[in-house]
C-alpha positions as CSV (number, residue, x, y, z in Angstrom):
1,X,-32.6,-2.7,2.0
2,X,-32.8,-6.2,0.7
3,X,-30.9,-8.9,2.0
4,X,-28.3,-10.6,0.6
5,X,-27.7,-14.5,0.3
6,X,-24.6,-16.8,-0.5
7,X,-23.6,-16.9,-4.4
8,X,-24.6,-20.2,-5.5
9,X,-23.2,-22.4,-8.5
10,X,-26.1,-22.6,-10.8
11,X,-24.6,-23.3,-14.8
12,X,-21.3,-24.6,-14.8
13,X,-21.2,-24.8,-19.3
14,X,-17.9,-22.8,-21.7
15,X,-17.2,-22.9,-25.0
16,X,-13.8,-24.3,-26.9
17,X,-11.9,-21.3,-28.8
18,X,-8.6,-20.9,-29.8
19,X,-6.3,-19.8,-27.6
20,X,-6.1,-15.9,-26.3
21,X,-3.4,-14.1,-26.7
22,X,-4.3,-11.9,-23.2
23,X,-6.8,-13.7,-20.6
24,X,-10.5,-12.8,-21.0
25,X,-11.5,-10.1,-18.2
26,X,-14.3,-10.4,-15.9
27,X,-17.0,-8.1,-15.9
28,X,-17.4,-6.0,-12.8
29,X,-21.0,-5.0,-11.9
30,X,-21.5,-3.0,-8.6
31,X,-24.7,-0.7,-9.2
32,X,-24.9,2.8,-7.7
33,X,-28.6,1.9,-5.8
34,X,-30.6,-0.7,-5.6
35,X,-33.0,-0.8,-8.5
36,X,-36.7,-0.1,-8.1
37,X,-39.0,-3.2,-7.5
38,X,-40.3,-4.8,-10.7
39,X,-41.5,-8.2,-11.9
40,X,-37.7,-9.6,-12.4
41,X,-38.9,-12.8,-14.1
42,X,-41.5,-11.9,-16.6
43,X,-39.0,-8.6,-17.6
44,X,-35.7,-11.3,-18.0
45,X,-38.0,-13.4,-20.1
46,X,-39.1,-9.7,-21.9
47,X,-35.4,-8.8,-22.8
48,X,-34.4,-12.4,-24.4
49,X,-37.5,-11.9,-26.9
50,X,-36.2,-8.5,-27.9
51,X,-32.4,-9.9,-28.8
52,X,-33.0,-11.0,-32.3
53,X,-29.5,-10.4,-34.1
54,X,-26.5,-9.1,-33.5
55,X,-27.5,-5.2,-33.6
56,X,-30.1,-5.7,-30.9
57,X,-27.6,-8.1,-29.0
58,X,-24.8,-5.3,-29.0
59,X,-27.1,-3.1,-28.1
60,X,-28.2,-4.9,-25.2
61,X,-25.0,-5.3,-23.6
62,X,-23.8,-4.4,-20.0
63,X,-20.3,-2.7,-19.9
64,X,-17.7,-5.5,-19.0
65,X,-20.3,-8.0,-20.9
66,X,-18.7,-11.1,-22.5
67,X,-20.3,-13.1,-25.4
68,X,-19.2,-16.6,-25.8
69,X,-19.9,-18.7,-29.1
70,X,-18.6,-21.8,-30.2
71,X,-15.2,-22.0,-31.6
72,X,-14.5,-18.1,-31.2
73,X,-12.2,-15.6,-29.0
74,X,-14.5,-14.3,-26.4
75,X,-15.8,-10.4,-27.6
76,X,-15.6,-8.2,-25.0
77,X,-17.1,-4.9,-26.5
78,X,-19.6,-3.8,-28.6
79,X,-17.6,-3.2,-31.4
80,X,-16.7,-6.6,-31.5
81,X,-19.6,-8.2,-31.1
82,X,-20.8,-5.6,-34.2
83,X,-17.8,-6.7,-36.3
84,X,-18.2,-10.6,-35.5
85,X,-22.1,-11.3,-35.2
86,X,-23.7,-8.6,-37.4
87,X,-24.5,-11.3,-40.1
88,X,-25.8,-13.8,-37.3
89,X,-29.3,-14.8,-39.1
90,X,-31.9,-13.1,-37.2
91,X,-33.8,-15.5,-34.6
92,X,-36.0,-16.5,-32.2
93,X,-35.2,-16.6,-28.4
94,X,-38.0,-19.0,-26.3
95,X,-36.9,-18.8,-23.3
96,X,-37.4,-21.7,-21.2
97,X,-36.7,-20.4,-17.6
98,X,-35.7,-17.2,-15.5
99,X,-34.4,-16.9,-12.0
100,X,-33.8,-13.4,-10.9
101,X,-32.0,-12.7,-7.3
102,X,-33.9,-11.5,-4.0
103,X,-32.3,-8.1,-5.0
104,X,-33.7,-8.2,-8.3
105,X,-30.6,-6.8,-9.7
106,X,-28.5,-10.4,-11.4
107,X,-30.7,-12.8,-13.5
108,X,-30.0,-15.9,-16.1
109,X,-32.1,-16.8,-18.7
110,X,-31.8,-20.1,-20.6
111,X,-33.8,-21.5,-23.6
112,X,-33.4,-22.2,-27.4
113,X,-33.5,-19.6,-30.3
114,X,-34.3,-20.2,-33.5
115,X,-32.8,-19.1,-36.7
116,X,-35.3,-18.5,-40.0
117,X,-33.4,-21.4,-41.4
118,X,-34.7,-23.6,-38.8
119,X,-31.2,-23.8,-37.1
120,X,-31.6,-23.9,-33.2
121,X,-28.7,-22.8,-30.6
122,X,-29.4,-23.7,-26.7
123,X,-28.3,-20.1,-24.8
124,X,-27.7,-18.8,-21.1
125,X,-28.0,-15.4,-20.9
126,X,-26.6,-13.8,-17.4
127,X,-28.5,-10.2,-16.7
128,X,-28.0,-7.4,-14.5
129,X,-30.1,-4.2,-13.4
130,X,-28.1,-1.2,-13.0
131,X,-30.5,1.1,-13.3
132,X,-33.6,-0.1,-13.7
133,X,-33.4,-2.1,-17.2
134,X,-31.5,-5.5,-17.7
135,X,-28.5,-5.7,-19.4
136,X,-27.0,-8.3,-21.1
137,X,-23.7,-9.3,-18.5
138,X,-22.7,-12.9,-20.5
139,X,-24.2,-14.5,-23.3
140,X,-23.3,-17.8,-24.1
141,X,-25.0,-20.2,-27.3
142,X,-24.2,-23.4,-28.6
143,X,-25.5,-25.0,-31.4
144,X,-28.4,-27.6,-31.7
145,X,-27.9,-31.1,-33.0
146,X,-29.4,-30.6,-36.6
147,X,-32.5,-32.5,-36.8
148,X,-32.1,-36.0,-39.5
């Protein structure tokens, strides 16, 4: 059994959106076992490169997952996140670091994607393992100054 540590502050960022009519929700992750062992860094930094548009994103979620983008109500399913960010231009994700915990079970990501139109986004991406493969839990991305 691994052991566990004291949950640390690591990101403290949001986004502005209008207001809600019901409070977001917290997702609730509790997995059934503890994965099997893997290489949690090199496999966070794996599943950012495959999230390229809004299909792959959906696809990618973890049930509860929460995606956050500037000036939007928070989508909380993957219908939502279908309906909203299906004509998000397909992009880039360069991830610029990966922490994964002693458990190997919750990881963030963070790092800059890039849009085909040149258009960057800074991103966090919070991951967990329920079963062996990372799932997207929160993704939060706001936009780049656009270079003069």
């Amino acid at each position: 059994m691994v052991q566990v540590g004291a949950w640390k502050v690591a990101f403290d960022c949001g986004v502005s959106h209008p207001a809600l009519a019901e409070p977001a929700t917290w997702g609730s992750f509790l997995p059934a076992a503890p994965p099997p062992a893997c290489d949690a860094v090199a496999a966070l930094k794996t599943a950012d490169q495959r999230l390229t548009d809004g299909r792959s994103l959906a696809q990618s979620l973890a049930f509860g997952a929460t995606v956050y983008r500037r000036s939007a109500a928070p989508l909380e399913s993957r219908a939502a996140v279908m309906d909203k960010l299906a004509d998000e231009p397909a992009r880039r994700f360069e991830p610029q670091g990966a922490v994964a915990s002693k458990a190997q079970d919750l990881g963030y990501t963070w790092g800059l994607a890039t849009a085909g139109d040149g258009g960057q986004v800074s991103y966090l991406h919070v991951w967990v393992r329920p079963g062996g493969s990372w799932k997207l839990l929160y993704d939060l991305e706001l936009p780049m100054p656009k270079k003069p």
